[in-house]
C-alpha positions in Angstrom: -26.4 -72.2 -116.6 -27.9 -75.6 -116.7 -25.1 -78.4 -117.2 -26.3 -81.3 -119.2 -25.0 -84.8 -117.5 -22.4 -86.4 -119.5 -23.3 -90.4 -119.9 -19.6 -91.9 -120.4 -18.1 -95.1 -121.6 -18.0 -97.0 -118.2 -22.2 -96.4 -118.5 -22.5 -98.1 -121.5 -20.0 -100.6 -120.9 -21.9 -101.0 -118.1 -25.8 -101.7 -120.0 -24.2 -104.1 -122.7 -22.9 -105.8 -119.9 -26.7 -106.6 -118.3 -27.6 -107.2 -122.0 -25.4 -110.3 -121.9 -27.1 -110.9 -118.3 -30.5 -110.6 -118.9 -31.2 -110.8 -122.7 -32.5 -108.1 -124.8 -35.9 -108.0 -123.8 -34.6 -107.5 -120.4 -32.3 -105.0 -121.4 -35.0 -102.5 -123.2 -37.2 -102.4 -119.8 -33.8 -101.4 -117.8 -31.9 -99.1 -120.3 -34.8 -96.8 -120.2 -34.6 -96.4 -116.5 -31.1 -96.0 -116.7 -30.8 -93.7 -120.1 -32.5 -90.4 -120.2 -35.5 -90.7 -123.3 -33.2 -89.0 -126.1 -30.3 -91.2 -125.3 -31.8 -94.5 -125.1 -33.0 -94.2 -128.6 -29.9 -93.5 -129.9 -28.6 -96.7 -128.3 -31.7 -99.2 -128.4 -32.7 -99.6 -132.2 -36.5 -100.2 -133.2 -38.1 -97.5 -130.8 -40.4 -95.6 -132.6 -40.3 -91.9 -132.5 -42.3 -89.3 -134.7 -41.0 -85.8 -134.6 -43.1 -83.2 -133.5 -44.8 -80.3 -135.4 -43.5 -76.9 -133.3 -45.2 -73.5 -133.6 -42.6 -71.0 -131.8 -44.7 -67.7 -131.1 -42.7 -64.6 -130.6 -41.7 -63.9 -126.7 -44.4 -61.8 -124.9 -42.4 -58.9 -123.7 -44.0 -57.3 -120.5 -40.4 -56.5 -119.2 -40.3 -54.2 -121.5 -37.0 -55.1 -123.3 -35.8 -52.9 -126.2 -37.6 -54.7 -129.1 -34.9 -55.6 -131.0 -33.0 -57.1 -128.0 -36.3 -59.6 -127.5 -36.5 -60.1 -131.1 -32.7 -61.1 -131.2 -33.6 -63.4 -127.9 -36.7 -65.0 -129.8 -34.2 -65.7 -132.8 -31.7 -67.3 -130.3 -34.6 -69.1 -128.9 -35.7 -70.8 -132.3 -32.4 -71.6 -133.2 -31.4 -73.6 -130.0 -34.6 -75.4 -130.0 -34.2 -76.2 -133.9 -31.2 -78.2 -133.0 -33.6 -80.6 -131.3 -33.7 -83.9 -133.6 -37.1 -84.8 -132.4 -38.8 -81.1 -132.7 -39.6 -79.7 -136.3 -40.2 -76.1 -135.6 -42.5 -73.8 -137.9 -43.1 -69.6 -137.0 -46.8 -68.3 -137.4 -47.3 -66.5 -140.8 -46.8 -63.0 -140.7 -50.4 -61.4 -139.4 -51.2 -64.1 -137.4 -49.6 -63.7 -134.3 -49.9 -60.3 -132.2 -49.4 -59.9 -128.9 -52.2 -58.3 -128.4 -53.9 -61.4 -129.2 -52.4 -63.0 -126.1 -53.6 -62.9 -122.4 -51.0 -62.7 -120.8 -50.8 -62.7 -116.9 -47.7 -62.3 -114.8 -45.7 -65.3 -115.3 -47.7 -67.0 -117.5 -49.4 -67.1 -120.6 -52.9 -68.1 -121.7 -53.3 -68.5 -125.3 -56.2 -67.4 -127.9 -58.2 -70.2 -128.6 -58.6 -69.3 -132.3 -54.4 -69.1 -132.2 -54.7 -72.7 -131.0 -57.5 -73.7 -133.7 -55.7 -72.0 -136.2 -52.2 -74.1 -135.4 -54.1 -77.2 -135.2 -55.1 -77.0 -139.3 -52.2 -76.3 -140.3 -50.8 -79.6 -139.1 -48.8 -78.6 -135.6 -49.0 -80.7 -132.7 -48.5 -78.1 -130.2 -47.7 -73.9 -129.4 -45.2 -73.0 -127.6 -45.1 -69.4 -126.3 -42.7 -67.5 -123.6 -42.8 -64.8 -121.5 -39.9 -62.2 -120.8 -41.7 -61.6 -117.2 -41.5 -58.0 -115.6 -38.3 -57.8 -113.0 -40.0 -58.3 -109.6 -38.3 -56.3 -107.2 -38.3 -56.9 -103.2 -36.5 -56.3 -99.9 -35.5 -58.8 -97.7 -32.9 -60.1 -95.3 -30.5 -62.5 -96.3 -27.3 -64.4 -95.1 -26.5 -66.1 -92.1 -26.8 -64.4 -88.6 -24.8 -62.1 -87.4 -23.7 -61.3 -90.6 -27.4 -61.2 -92.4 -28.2 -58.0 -94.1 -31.5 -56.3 -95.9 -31.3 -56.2 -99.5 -32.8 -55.2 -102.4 -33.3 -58.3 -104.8 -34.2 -58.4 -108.5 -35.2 -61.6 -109.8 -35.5 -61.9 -114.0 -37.2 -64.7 -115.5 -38.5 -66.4 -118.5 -41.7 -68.3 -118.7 -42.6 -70.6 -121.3 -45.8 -72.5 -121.7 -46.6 -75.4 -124.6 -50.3 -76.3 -125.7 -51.1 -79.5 -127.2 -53.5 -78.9 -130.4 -54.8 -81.9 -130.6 -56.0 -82.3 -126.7 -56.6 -78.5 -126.6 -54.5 -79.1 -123.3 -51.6 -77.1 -121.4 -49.1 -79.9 -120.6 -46.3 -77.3 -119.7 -45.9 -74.6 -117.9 -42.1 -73.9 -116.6 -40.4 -70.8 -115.3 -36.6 -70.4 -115.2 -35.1 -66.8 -112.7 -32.2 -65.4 -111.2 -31.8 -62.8 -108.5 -29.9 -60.1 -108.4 -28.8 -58.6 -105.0 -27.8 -55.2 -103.3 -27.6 -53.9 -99.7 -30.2 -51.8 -98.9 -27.8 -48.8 -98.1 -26.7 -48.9 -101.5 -30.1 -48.6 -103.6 -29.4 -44.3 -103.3 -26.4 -44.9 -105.4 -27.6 -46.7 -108.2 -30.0 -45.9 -111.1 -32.2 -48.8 -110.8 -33.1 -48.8 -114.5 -30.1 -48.6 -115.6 -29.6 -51.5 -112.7 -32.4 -53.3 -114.3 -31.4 -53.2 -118.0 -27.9 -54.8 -117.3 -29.8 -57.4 -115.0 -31.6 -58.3 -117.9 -28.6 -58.5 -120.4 -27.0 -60.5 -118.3 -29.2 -63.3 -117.3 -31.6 -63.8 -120.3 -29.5 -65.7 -122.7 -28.8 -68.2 -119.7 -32.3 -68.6 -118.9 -33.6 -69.2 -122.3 -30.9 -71.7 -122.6 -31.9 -73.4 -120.0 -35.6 -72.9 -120.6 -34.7 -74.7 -124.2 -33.5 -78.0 -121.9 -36.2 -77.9 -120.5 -38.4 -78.0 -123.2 -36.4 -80.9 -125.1 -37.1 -83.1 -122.0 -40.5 -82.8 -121.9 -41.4 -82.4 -125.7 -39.7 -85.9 -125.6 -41.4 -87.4 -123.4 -45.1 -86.5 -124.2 -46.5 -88.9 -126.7 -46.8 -87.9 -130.3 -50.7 -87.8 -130.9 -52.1 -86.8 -134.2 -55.7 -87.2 -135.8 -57.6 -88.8 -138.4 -58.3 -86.5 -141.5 -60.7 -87.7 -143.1 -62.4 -90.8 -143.7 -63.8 -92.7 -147.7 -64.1 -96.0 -149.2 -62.4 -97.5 -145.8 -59.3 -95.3 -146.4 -58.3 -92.9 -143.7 -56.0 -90.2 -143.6 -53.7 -88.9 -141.0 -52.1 -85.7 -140.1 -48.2 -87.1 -140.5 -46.1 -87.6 -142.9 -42.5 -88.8 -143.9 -41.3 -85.1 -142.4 -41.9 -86.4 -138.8 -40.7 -89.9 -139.9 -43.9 -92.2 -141.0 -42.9 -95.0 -142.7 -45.3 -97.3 -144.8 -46.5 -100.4 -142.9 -46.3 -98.4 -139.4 -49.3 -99.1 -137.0 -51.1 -96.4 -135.2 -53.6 -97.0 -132.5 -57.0 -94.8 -132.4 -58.9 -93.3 -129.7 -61.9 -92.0 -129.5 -62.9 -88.5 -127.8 -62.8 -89.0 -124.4 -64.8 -87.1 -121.7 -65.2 -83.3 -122.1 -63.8 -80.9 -120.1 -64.2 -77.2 -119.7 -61.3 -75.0 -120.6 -60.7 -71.4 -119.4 -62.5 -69.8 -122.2 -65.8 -72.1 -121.4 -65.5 -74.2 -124.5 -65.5 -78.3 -124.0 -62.0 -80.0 -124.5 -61.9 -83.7 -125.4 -59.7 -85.9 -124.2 -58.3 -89.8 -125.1 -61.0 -92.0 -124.9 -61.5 -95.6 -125.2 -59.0 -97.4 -127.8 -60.9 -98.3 -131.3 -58.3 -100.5 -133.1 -55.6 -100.1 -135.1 -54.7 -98.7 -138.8 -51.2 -99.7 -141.0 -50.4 -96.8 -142.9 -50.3 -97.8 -146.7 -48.8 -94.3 -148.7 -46.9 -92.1 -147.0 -46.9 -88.4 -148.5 -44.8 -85.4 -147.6 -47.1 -84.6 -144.9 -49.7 -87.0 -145.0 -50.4 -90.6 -144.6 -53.3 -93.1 -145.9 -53.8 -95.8 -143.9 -55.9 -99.4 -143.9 -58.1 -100.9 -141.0 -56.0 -103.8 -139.1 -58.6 -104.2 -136.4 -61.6 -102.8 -135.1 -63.8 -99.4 -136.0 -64.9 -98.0 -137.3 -63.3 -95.1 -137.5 -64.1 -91.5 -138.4 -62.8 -87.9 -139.1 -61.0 -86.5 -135.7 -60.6 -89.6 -133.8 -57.2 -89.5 -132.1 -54.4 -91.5 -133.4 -50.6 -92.8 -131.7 -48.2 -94.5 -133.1 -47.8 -98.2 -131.8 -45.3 -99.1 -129.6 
C-alpha cells in the first residue's frame, strides 16, 4: 500500500524561517517547490483553487469479479475519492452508463464520445473510468542465481483513465498491479481459479487505494478549465458556481479554441488557443456565474475560461 509522506514540524519551522529570509513573495515561489500542491495551499493563503466537477463511472469488470464484489469496490472507490477537498464527485444517472457502451481494451479504457458530450452539459469537468483488468498469468524465472526458480506469476491490476470534457482530451492514464508467485512444480496442486479469486480479494482494495492517490495528485495539479455559456447584452455566463468555490469579483482569463486535432473516433478536438482578455465575475449562482468584460474580446459562447492566478 502506498504510504503518504508525512510533512512534520521541523518542515514548516523550517519555510517560516526562509519567509523571514526572503520575504513573502520569495517565499510563495519556494514553498511550492518544497510543499506538495494540496499542502501548500493549506499553508499559503490567497491561492486560488476551484474544485472540480467529477463523473465516477462504474468499474469496467473484464476480470470477471463477482458483480457484487466490483460493485462493493466501485462504492469503496467513490467514497475514498469523495474525501478529496478539491474533487466534487457526481455518478451518471441511472441508464446512462453501460458497459457495453465502453471500449474497453486490455488495460485501458477508451470512452464513448457521446458519454463524454453528455458529461460535458451537465456541467463536469472531467470522467473518470477504471478498469478491474483480466489476471495476466505468465512463467518465468526469478531470484538470484543459484537459487533462481521458474514460477508461475499472477499479476492483478487496476486501471483508471480521466477525460477532460472541456479539451475532449485524455490527461491520465495510470495502472496500479501486484504479482502473485508460485513454483512451477506446485501449479498441479492448486486450483488456479480458486488461486485467482483469492488473488483478487486480496490485492484490490490496496490498489484502488492507491490508484485513489494517485488520482488526488494529478486532479490537483491539472488546471481547473471551464467555458463560457452563453453570451447577451455584454453579460457572459460561465459553467461554475459557488459549489466549486466562485466568489464575486474573481477574474477568469479566456481562450480561444486552439488548433484542432483528431481524436480516435475521427472527430476534431480543440485545444487552448490564444488568450482573449479577461472577465470579473459579477453574480455568483449555485452553479453558475455571470460575469463583466475587464479587458479585451470579444468574447463568445464556448470560449475557454481559467481562473486568474
Amino acid at each position: 500500500m502506498q504510504v503518504r509522506p508525512y510533512y512534520g514540524i521541523s518542515l514548516l519551522a523550517g519555510l517560516w524561517f526562509m519567509m523571514a529570509l526572503s520575504g513573502c513573495g520569495a517565499t510563495a515561489a519556494v514553498s511550492k517547490k518544497i510543499l506538495p500542491d494540496s499542502l501548500a495551499r493549506k499553508v499559503l493563503p490567497g491561492q486560488p483553487v476551484l474544485k472540480k466537477r467529477i463523473m465516477l463511472l462504474p468499474f469496467v469488470n473484464q476480470a470477471q469479479v463477482d458483480p457484487e464484489i466490483a460493485e462493493g469496490l466501485s462504492r469503496a472507490f467513490y467514497s475514498q475519492l469523495k474525501q478529496s477537498p478539491h474533487l466534487l464527485l457526481y455518478e451518471p444517472p441511472d441508464g446512462v452508463f453501460s458497459s457495453m457502451a465502453m471500449k474497453s481494451p486490455q488495460y485501458g479504457i477508451v470512452t464513448n464520445s457521446s458519454l463524454v458530450d453528455f458529461a460535458e452539459k451537465q456541467g463536469m469537468n472531467a470522467i473518470l473510468v477504471g478498469v478491474l483488468n483480466p489476471v495476466e498469468i505468465m512463467t518465468r524465472k526469478t531470484g538470484w542465481w543459484p537459487f533462481d526458480k521458474w514460477r508461475k506469476i499472477f499479476i492483478v491490476s487496476v486501471s483508471v483513465n480521466v477525460i477532460d470534457t472541456v479539451s475532449k482530451t485524455l490527461f491520465l492514464t495510470h495502472m496500479e498491479s501486484q504479482d502473485f508467485a508460485i513454483p512451477l512444480e506446485e501449479t498441479d496442486e492448486i486450483d488456479p481459479e480458486a488461486f485467482i479469486r483469492e488473488c483478487l480479494k486480496e490485492a484490490l482494495p490496496d490498489l484502488i487505494e492507491e490508484q485513489v492517490s494517485a488520482i488526488e495528485a494529478k486532479l490537483d495539479r491539472h488546471p481547473w478549465t471551464g467555458k463560457i455559456l452563453a453570451v447577451e447584452n455584454g453579460t457572459l455566463m460561465i459553467n461554475a458556481g459557488k459549489d466549486v468555490g466562485v466568489k464575486e469579483g474573481q477574474r477568469f482569463e479566456v481562450f480561444a479554441s486552439g488548433k484542432a486535432i483528431a481524436s480516435g473516433s475521427g472527430r476534431p478536438v480543440h485545444l487552448l488557443g490564444e488568450a482573449q482578455g479577461e472577465i470579473e465575475t459579477a453574480t455568483v449562482m449555485d452553479n453558475h456565474a455571470l460575469a463583466e468584460t475587464v479587458s479585451g474580446g470579444p468574447f463568445v459562447a464556448k470560449q475557454f475560461v481559467r481562473v486568474k492566478r
